[in-house]
N, C-alpha and C positions, 0 to 999 in steps of 0.2 A: 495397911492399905485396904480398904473395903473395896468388895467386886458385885456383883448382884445382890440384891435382897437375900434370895435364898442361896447366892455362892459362899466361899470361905472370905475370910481372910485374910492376907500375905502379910506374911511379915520377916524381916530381915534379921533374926535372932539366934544368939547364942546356947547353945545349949550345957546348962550346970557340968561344970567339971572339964568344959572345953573351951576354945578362943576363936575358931573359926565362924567368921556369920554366913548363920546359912537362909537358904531361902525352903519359907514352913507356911505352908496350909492349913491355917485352920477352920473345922469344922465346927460352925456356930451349934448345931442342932446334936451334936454328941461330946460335944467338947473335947475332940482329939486333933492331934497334928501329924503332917505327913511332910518327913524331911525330904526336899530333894538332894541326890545325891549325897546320901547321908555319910556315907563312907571315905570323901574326900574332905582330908582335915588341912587343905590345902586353896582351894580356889573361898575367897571371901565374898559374898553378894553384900555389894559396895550402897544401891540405892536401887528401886523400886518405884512403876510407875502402873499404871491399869488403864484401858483403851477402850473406853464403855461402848464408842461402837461396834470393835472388834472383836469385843469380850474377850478380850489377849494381855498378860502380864508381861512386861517387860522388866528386867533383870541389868545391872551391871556387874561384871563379877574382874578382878585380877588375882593373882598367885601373890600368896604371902612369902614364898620362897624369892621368889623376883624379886619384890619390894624391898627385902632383906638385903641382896646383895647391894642393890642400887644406894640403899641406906649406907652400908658401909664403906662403899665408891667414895661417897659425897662428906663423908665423914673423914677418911683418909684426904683426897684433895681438896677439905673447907672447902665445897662450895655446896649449892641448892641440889634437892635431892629429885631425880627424876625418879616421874612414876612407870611402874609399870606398865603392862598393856592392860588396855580394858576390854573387855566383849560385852555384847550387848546383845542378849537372847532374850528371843519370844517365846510365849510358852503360852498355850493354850487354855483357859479357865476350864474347860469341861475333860479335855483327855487329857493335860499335861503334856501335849505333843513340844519340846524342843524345835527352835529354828535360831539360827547365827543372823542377827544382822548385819553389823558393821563391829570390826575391832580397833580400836584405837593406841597407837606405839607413841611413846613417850609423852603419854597426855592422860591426865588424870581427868575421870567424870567425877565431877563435884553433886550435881543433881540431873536428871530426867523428870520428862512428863510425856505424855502422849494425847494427842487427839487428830479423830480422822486415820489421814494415813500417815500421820509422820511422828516425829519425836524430836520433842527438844533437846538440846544437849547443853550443857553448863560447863566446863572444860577447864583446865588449869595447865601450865606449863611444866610447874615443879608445886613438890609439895610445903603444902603451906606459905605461899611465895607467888606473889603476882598477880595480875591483874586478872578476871578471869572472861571467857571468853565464850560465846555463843553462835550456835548453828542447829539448821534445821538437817531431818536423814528423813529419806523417804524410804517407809518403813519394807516396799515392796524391793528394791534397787538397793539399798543401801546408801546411794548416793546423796552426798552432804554438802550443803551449802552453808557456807557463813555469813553471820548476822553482823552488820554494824547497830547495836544497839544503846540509846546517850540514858545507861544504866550502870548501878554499879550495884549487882547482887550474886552470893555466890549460893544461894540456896531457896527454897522456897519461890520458887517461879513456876507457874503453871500456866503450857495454852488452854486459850477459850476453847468451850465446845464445838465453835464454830471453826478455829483454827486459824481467826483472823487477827489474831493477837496474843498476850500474854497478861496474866497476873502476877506479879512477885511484888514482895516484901524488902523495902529500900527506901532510897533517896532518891530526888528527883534531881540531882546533882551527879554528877561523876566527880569533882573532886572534891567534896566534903558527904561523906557518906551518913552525917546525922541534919542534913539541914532538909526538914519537911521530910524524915521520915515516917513512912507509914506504908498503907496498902494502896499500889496504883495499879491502873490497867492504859497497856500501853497498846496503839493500834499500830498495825507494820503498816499500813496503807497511807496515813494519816499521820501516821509520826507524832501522836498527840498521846500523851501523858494525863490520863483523870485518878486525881484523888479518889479513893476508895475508904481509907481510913487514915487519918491520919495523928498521930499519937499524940497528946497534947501533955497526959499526964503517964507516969509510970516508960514500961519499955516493952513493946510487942516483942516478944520471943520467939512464934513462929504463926504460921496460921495454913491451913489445909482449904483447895478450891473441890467443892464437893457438887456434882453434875444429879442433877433429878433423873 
């Protein structure tokens, strides 16, 4: 995830020889990295968002221990595997200063984005399983609202700069998720859906909304 011109980085990687994803800064102009919390082989940073008014990195993270058990719960009683809890921390681009937003119990973040003051959220019920689900967190409060949105995308969605809408990567349909697939921007005010791109040959795999 890019941050300034002359800032790092971020990105959500593993390091050779290990399985935990951590969250790594890197610096363009000496080409080194800086692990956070390098020493816990435990907490995973799930997805990654950047706040360009804020110049603020936001983070998901849960316990792969957690995960573990809940895995084997769901495994013994055949049924859908709940996630663990998520946290959702800001982190400052210039000091690295840590802040806790909001944590989430029995809800997996699928994806984030951030503009202004709030943050998207992309949510799941159980893993790998279900429909998935959207609300906004005002980043200052924590407090979340949920979205009724006539989408059906479990990643690549980004707010506008403006924070009066979204961009994500889908169908203009909810129940057939390949008809008029492509790139749309949906307005919350207006409830109107515009094509952006939309595939005609081949298969969009992902695509990134990049702020001047």
């Amino acid at each position: 995830m890019p941050t300034t011109p002359e800032g790092p980085l971020i990105l959500a990687a593993v390091k050779k020889g290990e399985r935990t994803l951590k969250t790594i800064f890197y610096n363009k102009s000496t080409h080194t990295m800086q692990f956070l919390h390098d020493e816990n082989q435990d907490k995973h940073t799930w997805s990654i968002a950047y706040n360009p008014a804020k110049k603020t990195i936001y983070t998901t993270q849960f316990s792969e221990k957690e995960q573990d058990k809940r895995s084997d719960i769901a495994s013994k009683n055949n049924t859908f595997t709940m996630p663990a809890s998520y946290k959702v921390t800001e982190i400052n681009n210039a000091t690295k200063q840590e802040r806790s937003v909001i944590t989430l119990k029995n809800e997996q973040i699928l994806s984030m984005s951030s503009s202004n003051d709030q943050l998207l959220l992309v949510t799941a019920r159980f893993i790998n399983h279900g429909n998935p689900e959207y609300s906004l967190v005002d980043i200052a409060t924590g407090k979340r609202t949920k979205l009724e949105l006539p989408i059906s995308s479990r990643s690549f969605i980004y707010m506008s700069p403006d924070g009066k809408g979204i961009y994500y990567l889908g169908s203009a349909s909810q129940k057939n998720q390949e008809e008029g697939r492509g790139v749309y921007y949906y307005d919350f005010t207006s409830k109107i859906q515009t094509p952006i791109f939309i595939q005609e040959e081949g298969f969009i795999n992902n695509f990134m909304l990049l702020n001047k």
